[in-house]
C-alpha positions in Angstrom: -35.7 21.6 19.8 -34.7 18.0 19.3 -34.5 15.5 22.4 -32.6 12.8 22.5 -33.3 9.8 25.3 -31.1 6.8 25.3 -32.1 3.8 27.5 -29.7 2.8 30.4 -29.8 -1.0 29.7 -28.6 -0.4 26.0 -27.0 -3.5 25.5 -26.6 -4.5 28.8 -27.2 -8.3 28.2 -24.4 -8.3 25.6 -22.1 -6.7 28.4 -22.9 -9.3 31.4 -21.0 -12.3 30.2 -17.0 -12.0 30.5 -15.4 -12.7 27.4 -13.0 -15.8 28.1 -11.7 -16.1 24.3 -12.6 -14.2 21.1 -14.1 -17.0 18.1 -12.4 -16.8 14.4 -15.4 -17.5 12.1 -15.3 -18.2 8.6 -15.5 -16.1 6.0 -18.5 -17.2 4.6 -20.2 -16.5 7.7 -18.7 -13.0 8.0 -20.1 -12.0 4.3 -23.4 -13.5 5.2 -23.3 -11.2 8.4 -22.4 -8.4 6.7 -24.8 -8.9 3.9 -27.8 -9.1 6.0 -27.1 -6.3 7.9 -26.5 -4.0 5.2 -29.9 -5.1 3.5 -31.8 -4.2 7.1 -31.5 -1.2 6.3 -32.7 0.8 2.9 -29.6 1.9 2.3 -26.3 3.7 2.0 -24.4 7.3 1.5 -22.6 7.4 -1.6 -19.7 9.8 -1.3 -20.8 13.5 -0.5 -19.5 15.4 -4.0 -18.1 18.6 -1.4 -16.4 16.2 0.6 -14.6 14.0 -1.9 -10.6 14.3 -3.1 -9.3 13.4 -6.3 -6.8 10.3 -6.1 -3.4 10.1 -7.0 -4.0 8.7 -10.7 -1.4 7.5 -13.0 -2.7 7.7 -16.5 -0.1 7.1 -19.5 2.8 9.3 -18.5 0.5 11.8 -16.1 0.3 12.5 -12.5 -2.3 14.5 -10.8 -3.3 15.0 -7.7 -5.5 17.8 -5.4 -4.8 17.9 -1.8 -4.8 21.5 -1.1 -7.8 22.5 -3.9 -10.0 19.8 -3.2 -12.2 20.2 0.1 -11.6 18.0 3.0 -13.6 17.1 5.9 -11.3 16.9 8.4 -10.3 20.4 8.9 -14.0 21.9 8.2 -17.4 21.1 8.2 -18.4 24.1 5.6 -16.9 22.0 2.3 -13.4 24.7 2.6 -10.1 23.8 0.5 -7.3 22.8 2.6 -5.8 26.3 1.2 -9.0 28.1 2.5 -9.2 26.5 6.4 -6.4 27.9 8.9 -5.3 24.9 9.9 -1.9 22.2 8.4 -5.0 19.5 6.5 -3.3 16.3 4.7 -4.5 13.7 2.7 -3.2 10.5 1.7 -5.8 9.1 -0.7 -6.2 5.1 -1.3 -4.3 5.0 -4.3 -1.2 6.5 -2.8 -2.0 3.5 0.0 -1.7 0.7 -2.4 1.1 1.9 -4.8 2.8 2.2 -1.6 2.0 -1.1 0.0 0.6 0.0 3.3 -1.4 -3.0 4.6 -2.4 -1.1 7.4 -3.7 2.7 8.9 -0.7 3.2 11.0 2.0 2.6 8.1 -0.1 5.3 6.2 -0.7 8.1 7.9 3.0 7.7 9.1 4.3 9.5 5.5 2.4 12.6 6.7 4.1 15.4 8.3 3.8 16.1 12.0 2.6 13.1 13.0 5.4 9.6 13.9 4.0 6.2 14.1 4.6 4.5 17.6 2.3 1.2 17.5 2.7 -1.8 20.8 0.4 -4.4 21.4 -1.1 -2.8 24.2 -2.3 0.0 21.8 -3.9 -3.0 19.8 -1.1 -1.9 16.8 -2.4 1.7 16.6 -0.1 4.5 18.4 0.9 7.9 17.3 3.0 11.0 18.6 1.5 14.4 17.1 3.6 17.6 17.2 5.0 16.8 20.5 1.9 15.2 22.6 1.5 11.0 22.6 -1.5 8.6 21.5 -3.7 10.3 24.6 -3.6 13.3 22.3 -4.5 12.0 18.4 -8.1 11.3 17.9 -9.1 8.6 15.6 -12.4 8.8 13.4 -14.1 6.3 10.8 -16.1 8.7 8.2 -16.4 11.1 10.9 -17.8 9.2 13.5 -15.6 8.7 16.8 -15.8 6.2 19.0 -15.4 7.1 22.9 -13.3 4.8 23.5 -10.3 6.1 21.4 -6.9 4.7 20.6 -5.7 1.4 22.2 -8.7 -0.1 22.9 -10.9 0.7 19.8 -9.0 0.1 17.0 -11.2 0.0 13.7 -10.0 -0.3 10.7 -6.7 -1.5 11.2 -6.6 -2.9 7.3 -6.1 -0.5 4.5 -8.0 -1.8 1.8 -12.0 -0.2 1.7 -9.9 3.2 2.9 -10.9 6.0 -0.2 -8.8 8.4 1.7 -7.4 9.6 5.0 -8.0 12.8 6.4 -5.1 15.1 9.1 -5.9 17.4 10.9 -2.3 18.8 12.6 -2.7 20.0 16.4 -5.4 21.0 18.6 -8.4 19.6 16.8 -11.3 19.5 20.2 -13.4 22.0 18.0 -13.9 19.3 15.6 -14.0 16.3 17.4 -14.5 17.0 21.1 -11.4 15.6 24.0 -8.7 14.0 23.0 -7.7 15.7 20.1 -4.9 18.6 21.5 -2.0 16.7 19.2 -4.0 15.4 16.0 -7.3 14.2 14.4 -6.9 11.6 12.0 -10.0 10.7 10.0 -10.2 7.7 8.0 -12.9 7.4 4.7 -14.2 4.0 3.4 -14.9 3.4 0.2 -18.4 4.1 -1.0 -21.3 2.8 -3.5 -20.7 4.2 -7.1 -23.2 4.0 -9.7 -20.5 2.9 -12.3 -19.7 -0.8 -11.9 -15.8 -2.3 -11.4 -14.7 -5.3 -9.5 -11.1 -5.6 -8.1 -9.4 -8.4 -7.0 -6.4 -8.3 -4.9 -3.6 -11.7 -4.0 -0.2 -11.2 -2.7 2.5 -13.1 -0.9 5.6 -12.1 0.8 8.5 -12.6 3.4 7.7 -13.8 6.7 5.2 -16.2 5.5 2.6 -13.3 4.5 -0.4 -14.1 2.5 -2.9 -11.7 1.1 -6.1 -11.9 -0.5 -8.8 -9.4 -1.2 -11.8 -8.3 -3.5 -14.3 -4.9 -4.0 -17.1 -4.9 -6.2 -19.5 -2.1 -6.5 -22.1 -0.7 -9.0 -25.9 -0.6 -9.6 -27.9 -3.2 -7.5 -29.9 -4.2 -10.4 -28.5 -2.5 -13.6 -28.3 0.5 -14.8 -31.1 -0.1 -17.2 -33.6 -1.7 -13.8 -32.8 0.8 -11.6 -30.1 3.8 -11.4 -31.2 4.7 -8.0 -29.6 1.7 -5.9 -25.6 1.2 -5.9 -23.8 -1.4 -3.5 -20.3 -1.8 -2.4 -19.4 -4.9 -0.9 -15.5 -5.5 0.4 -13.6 -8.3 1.9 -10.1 -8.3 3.0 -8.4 -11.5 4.6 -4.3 -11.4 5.5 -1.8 -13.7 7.5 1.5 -13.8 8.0 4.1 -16.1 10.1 5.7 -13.4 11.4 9.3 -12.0 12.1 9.9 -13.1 15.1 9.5 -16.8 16.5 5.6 -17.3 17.0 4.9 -14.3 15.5 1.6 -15.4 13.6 -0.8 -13.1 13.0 -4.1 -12.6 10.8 -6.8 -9.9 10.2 -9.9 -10.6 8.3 -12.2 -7.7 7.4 -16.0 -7.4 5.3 -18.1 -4.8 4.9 -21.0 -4.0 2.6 -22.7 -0.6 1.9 -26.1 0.2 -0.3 -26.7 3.5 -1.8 -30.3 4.7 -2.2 -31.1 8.0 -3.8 -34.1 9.3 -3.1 -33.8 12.4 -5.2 -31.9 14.2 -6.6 -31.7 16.3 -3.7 -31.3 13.4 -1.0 -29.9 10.1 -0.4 -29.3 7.5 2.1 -26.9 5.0 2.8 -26.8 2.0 5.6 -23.6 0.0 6.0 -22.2 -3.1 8.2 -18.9 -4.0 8.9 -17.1 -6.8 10.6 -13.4 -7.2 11.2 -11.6 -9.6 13.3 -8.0 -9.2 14.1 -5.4 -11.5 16.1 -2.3 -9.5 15.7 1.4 -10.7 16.7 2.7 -10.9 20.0 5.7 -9.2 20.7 6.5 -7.1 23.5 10.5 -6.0 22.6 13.4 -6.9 23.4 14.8 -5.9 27.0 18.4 -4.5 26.8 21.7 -6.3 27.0 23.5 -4.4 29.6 22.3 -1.1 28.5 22.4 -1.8 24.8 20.2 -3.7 22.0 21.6 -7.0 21.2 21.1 -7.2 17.4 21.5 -11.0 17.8 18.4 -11.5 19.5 16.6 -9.6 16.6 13.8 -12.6 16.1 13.2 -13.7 20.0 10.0 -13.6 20.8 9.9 -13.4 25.2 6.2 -14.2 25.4 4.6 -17.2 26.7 3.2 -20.2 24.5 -0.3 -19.0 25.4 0.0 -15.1 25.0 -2.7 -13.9 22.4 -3.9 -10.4 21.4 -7.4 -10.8 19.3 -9.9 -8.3 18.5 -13.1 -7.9 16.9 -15.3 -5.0 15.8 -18.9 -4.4 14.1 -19.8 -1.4 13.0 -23.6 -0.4 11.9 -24.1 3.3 10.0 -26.9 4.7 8.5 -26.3 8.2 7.2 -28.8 10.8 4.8 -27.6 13.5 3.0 -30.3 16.2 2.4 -30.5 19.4 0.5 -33.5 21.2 0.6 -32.4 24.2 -1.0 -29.7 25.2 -3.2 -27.8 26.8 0.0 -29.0 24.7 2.7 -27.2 20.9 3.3 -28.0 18.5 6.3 -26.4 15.4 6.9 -27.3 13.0 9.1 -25.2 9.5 10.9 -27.0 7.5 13.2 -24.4 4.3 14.0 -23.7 1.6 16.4 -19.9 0.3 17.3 -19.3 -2.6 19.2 -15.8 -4.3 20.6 -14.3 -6.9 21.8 -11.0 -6.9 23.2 -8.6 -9.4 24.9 -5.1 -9.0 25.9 -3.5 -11.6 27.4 0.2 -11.7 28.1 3.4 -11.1 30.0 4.2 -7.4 29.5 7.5 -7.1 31.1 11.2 -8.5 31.0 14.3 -7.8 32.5 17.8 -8.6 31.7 19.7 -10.0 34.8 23.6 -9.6 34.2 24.3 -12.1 36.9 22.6 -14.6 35.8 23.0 -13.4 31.9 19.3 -14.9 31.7 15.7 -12.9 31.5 13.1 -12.0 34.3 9.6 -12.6 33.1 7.3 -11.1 34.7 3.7 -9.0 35.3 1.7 -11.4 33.6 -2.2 -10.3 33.2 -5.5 -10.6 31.0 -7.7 -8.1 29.9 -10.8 -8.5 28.6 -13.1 -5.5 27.0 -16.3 -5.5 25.9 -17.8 -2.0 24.6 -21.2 -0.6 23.1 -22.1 2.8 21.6 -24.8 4.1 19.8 -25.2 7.7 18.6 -25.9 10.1 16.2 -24.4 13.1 14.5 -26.3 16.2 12.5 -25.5 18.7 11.2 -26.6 21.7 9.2 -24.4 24.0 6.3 -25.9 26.8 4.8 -24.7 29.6 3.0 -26.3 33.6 4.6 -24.9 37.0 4.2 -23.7 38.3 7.5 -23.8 41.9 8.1 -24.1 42.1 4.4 -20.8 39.7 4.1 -21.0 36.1 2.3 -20.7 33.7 4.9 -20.9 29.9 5.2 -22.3 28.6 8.5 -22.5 24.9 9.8 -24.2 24.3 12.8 -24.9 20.8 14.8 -25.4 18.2 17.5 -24.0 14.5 18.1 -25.2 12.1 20.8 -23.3 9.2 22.2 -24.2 6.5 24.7 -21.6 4.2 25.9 -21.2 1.0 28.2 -17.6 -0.6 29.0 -17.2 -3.6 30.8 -13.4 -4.5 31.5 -11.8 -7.5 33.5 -8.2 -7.4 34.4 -6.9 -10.3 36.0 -3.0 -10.2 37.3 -1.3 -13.5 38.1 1.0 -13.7 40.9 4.6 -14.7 40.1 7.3 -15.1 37.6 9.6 -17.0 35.3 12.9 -17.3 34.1 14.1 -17.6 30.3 17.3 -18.3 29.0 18.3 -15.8 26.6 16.6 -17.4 23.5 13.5 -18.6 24.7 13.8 -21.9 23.7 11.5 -23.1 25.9 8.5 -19.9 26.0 6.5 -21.7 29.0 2.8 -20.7 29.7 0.7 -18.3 32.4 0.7 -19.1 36.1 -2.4 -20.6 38.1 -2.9 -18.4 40.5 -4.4 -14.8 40.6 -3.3 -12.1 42.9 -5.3 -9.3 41.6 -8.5 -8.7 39.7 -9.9 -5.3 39.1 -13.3 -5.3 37.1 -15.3 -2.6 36.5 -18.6 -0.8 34.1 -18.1 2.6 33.0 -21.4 4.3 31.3 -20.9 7.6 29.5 -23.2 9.9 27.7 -22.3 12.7 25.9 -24.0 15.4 23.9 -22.2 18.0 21.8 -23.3 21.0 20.4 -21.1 22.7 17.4 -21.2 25.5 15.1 -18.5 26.8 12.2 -18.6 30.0 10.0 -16.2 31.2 7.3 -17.1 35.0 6.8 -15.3 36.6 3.8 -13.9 40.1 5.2 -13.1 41.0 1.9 -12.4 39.1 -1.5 -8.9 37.9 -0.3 -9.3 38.0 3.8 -11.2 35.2 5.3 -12.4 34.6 9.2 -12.7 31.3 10.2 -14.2 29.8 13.7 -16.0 27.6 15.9 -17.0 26.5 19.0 -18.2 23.6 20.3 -19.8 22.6 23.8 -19.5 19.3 25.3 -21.1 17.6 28.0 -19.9 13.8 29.2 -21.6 11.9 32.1 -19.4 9.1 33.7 -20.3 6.8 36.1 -18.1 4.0 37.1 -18.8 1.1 38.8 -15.8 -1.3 40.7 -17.6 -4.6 39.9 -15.5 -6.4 42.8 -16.7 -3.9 45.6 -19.5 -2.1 44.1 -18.2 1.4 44.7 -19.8 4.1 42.3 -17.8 7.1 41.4 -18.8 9.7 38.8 -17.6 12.5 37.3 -19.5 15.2 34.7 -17.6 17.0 32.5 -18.4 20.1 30.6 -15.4 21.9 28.6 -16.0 24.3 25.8 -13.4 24.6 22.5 -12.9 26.9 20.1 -10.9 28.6 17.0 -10.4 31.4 15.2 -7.9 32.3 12.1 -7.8 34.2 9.1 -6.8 33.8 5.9 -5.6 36.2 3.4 -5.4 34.9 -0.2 -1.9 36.7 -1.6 -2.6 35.3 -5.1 -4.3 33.2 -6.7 -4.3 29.6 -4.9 -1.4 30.9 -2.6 -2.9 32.3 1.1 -1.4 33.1 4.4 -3.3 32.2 7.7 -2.8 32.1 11.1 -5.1 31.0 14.1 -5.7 30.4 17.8 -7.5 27.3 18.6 -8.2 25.3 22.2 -8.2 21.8 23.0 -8.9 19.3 25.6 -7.5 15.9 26.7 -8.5 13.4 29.4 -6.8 11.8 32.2 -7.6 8.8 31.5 -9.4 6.9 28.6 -13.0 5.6 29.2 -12.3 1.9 29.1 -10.2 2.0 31.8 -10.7 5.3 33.6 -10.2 4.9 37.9 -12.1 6.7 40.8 -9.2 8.8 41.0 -9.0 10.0 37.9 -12.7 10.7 38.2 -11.8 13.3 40.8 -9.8 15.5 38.3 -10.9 17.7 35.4 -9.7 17.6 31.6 -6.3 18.5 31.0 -6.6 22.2 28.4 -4.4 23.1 25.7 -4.1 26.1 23.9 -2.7 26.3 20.2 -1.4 29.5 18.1 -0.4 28.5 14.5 0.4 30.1 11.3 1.4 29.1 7.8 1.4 29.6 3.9 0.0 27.2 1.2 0.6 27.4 -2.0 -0.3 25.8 -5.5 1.8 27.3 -8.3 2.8 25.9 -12.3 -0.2 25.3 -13.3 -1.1 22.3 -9.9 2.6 21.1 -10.9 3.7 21.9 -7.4 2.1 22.0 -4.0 3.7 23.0 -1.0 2.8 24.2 2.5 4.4 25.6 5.7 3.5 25.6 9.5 4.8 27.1 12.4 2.8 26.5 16.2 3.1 26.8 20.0 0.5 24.1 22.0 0.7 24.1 25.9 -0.7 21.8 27.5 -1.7 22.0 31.3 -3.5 20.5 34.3 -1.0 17.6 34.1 -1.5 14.9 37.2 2.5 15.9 39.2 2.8 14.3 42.6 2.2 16.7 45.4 5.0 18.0 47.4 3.4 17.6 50.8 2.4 14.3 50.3 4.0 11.9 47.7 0.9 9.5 47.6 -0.9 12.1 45.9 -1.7 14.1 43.0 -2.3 17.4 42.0 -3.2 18.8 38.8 -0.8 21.4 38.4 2.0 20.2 35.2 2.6 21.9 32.1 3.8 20.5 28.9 5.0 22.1 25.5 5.7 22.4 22.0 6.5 24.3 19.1 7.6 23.8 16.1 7.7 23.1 12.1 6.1 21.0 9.6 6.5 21.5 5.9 5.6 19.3 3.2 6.0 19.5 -1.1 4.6 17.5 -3.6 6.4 18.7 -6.9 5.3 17.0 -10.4 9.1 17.7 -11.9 7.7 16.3 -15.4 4.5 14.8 -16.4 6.1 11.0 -15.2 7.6 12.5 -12.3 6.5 13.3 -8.9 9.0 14.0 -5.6 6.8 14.4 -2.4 8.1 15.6 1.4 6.9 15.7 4.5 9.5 17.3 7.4 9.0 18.1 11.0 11.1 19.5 13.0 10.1 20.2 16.6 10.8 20.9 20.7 8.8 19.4 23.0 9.3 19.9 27.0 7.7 19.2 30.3 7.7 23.2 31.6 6.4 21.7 35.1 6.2 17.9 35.8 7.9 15.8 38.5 7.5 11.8 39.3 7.5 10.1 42.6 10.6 7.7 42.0 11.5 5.8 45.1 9.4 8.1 47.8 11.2 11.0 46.4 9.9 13.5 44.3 11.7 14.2 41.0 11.6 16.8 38.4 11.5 16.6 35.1 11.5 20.3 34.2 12.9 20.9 30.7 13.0 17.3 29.7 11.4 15.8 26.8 8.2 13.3 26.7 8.6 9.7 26.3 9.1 8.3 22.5 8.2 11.4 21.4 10.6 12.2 18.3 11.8 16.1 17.5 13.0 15.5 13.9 11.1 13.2 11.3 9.9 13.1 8.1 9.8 11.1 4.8 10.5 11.1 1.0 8.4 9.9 -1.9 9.3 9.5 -5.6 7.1 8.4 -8.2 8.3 7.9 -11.6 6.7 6.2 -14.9 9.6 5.6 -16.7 7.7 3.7 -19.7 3.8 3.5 -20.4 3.6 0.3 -18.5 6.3 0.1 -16.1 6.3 2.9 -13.1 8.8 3.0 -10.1 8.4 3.9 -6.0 11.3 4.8 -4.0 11.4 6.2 -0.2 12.9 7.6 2.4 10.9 7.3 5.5 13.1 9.2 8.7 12.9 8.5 12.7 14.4 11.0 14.6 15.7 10.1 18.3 13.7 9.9 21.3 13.9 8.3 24.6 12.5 5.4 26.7 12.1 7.1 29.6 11.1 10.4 31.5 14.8 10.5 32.8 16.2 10.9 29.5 18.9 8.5 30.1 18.1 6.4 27.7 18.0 6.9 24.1 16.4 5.0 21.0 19.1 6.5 17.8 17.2 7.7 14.7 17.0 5.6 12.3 16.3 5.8 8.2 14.1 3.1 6.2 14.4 2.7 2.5 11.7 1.0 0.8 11.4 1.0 -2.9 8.8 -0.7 -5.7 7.8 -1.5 -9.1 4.3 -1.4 -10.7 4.0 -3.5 -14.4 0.9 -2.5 -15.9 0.5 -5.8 -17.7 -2.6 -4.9 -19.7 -5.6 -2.3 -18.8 -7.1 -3.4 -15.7 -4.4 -6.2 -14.5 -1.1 -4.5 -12.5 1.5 -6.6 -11.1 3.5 -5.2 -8.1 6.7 -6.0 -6.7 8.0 -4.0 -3.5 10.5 -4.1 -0.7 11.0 -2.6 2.4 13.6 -2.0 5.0 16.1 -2.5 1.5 19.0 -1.8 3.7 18.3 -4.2 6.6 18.5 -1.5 9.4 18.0 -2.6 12.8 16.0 -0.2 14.4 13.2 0.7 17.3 10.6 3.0 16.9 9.3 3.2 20.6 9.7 1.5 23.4 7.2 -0.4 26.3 8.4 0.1 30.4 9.5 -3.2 31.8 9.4 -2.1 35.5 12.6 -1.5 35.9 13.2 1.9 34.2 15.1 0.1 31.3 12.2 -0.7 28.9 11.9 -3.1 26.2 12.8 -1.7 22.8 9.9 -2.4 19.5 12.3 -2.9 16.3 10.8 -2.5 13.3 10.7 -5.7 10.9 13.6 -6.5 8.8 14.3 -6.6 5.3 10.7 -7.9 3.3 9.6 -8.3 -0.4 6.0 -9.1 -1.5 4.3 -9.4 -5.0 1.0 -8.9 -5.6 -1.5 -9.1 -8.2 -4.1 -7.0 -9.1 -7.5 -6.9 -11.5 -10.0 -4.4 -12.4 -12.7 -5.3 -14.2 -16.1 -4.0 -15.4 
């Protein structure tokens, strides 16, 4: 038995102060920090051999890739092939990040089916909407570890650069990755130490005043002929850009370093520290123009001369990979997260047709502080079953959390002509403040089988068990609520191979979602339990010509329930009764035409409904029965071609598709889909040295992607940016 004991003041001196502004120090000192944590430590995991994909690698006139034969780690702990796990697993791998020109996590995963991109400012940038179900619903993981505060407040990474791959896990995903999860788990994989040295330098510039500079170096610590035991990794990342709208700076800085020890050649260990900073633009929409989005107002920027949205995050893993016997693997991932959050800004503004002027308005700060320290192990071994082969993974992770989180709202408002020619600043004067401490600890218990039924029929499941302790404490009155929380996921599919490399599989899984997140759960959403979804799926994969073309399809059902609706005897309150849902399709096809030429879709297609939901609107209690969630999209997809048209000179274009989706639970009012064509050019100069040029938005389309509320039911529209080119440069070097 293993007993785990965490200490209640765990960084409780770090959490007293308030934080009244977040520093921006220099890069030098950011390496050194990095640097010296990374060497506290003996070192650092070099990239598990079951868990790593090929990249996307252009090679003369050649294009290869592996999604579907490779294993993942998103979809199963057991080292299982996205064609062997009963579940819709993606990858987009690093390579397809840069050839691309995704700066960022959100603009990646976006290409992947099922799951649209909806980023704000609140959200810190991050936002998603997976098969029906919003950003409450998609978990976030870095290397497998989750924070518990999950998307909007903890944000890390946010840049794209030390990613090796991403990881998608469609749909109810609790099983893996405990609440939150009953839309999407999306896990993101750094780079690691390799015992092969390279260096690669990265600078770019762009539109909008956007600046890029970047570096990776890894190899042996002190030479292969010293010492072939000890590889390092060391990454920094720095990027700023003016902005398109007025004051729309922004910058995000990001190092890391990593060493590699092995031990064995059965074991190794890694320790790694990151630190990322991250003071992203401020814009909050545009409010509507009696009923409609002005295109001329494309570039105003409504918020205040002082409004300012910067984050930072560290990050400390240490993580031991161990086989003792040939069919016995334990892994190991003891880490520490820390963030710091502030938010501070005018969130809402109204169009006043009288006056043909703007109402600002709701003006607050919040301020974040979080801690967590935990662990995760876990234990694959391979044991007949009732004479069967059968692949088993059991395990345990451990999680202590403190939150402190200061909102301040300042009473009254201000007036702006309709291009904000003169921004103003924050009132004086407070009129509310709600500060609180939340402590959580949580321990999960997991396990995972794949039993083979026969040589083509597989059975797939696992159940986890969690158990969360949350206490809350109003810092203002010193009221104490709590709330523990025990809910239990599981799955189960088969999967019958029909040829070779070509199954079918179908599968029932569960999943849970809270009422509120962590960082800013209140006493009354203490009092209710987690909302429970269930999930039926089924699909076909398949890998044909030779790997020349992948393709898979997905069909599902999730319902949601236990959704907060107001109660019909009494208005004030709430009662835990709604039910949401969706079904539909997701299909992707990644078809090498000719050894230059690769086409690659992703398409959703979807309906998603509240089935028993209703809002208090004005003392009155509406419903919303049969009426689709807010921004959440039902058509949406994307369209990739890659084409090396001569040794050295290769060509991107794509298609990336927004379907419609509305701004409010009414469904009065509509965002229009919208189409984005972005298209680039890659010169391989000479071996090593690439030059990229790449636009975006070719067309110039004037579009919004989601939308914030503004207070007054008409919400403030997020366009995306306009037309941009960049150049970069990039070396690789030995």
């Amino acid at each position: 038995m293993v007993t785990i004991r965490f200490g209640r003041r765990l960084g409780h001196e770090m959490q007293e102060r308030r934080l009244a502004s977040i520093r921006q120090p220099s890069l030098a000192v950011m390496l050194a920090c990095a640097g010296s944590a990374m060497l506290t430590a003996p070192a650092a995991h070099a990239a598990d051999g079951a868990r790593t994909l090929d990249d996307v690698v252009v090679t003369g006139q050649r294009i290869r890739t592996g999604a579907l034969t490779d294993p993942n780690a998103a979809g199963t702990r057991l080292g299982l092939t996205a064609l062997e796990t009963p579940a819709t697993v993606q990858v987009v791998t690093g390579d397809e990040i840069q050839l691309r020109g995704d700066l960022n996590i959100v603009d990646a995963v976006s290409r992947v089916a099922g799951i649209a991109a909806l980023p704000t400012p609140g959200s810190g940038g991050y936002g998603f909407a997976a098969r029906g179900f919003g950003s409450a619903s998609v978990t976030i993981l870095y290397d497998g570890v989750k924070s518990l505060i999950n998307t909007g407040s903890l944000t890390f990474p946010y840049d794209a650069w030390n990613v090796a791959r991403i990881e998608v896990l469609n749909g109810a995903a609790s099983v893996m990755v405990g609440s939150g999860a009953i839309g999407a788990a999306i896990n993101v994989v750094p780079k690691q130490p390799q015992a092969e040295r390279e260096h690669v330098v990265q600078v770019g510039a762009g539109s909008f005043g956007s600046r890029r500079v970047a570096l990776d170096t890894t190899g042996p610590l002190f030479g292969e002929r010293l010492d072939d035991r000890l590889a390092y990794r060391v990454y920094a990342s720095h990027h700023e850009s003016e902005g398109f709208v007025d004051r729309g700076d922004s910058d995000a800085t990001a190092v890391g370093a990593a060493l590699a020890f092995r031990h064995s050649e059965r074991m190794r260990t890694t320790v790694s520290g990151e630190y990322a900073e991250r003071r992203q633009m401020f814009w909050n929409g545009l409010p509507l123009i009696g009923g409609r989005l002005d295109e001329s107002l494309r570039r105003v920027n409504y918020g205040s001369l002082d409004a300012r949205i910067p984050f930072r995050d560290w990050r400390m893993t240490a993580t031991t990979h161990w086989q003792p016997a040939e069919d016995v693997e334990v892994r190991n991932d003891t880490y520490y997260i820390r963030g710091e959050r502030l938010w501070r800004y005018p969130t809402q503004y109204v169009h006043r047709p009288a006056t043909n002027d703007v109402l600002r308005r709701a003006f607050g700060t919040f301020t974040q502080s979080q801690n967590q320290l935990g662990t995760h192990v876990e234990v694959a071994f391979a044991r007949p079953l009732f004479g069967l082969p059968n692949r088993f993974a059991v395990g345990f992770d451990a999680d202590r959390l403190i939150n402190d989180r200061y909102v301040d709202s300042y009473a009254g408002s201000d007036v702006l002509d309709l291009r904000n020619t003169r921004p103003g600043v924050f009132p004086t004067t407070i009129a509310t403040r709600n500060h609180q401490r939340s402590y959580a600890e949580q321990f999960s218990a997991f396990a995972e089988s794949q039993l083979k039924l026969s040589p083509a029929l597989s059975l797939v499941t696992g159940l986890r068990a969690d158990r969360t302790d949350v206490e809350r404490t109003n810092l203002v009155d010193g009221t104490v609520a709590a709330k523990d929380y025990r809910p239990v996921s599981w799955r189960a599919g088969l999967v019958h191979a029909i040829a070779p490399r070509f199954t079918a599989y179908a599968q029932v899984s569960t999943a849970v979602d809270p009422v509120g997140n962590l960082c800013c759960v209140t006493a009354s959403q203490l009092g209710f339990d987690l909302s429970d979804g269930r999930q039926v799926e089924a699909g076909l994969k398949q890998v044909a010509w030779g790997g020349r073309l992948e393709w898979s399809l997905a069909g599902y059902e999730i319902v949601k329930r236990k959704l907060l609706t107001p109660d019909p005897a009494n208005l004030g309150l709430s009662l835990q009764v709604g039910r949401q849902s969706s079904r539909g399709l997701e299909a992707t096809v990644a078809w090498s035409a000719t050894p230059a030429l690769r086409v690659e879709l992703a398409t959703t297609k979807l309906r998603a409904r509240y089935d028993d939901f209703a809002e208090n609107v004005g003392g009155v209690r509406v419903s919303r029965n049969g009426l689709r969630p807010i921004n959440v999209p039902e058509r949406f997809g994307s369209l990739w071609m890659t084409w090396v048209a001569l040794p050295r000179l290769q060509f991107q274009a794509g298609v990336e598709y927004g379907g419609d989706r509305y701004a409010n639970s009414s469904n009065t009012l509509r965002l229009p889909s919208y189409a984005v064509l972005d298209a680039g050019l890659r010169w391989q100069a000479r071996p090593g040295l690439s030059i990229d040029l790449r636009g975006s938005n070719l067309l110039d389309r004037v579009y919004a992607f989601t939308s914030v509320a503004d207070g007054s039911g008409g919400g403030q529209w997020i366009l995306g940016a306009p037309r941009g080119y960049d150049l970069t440069v990039l070396a690789r070097f030995r």
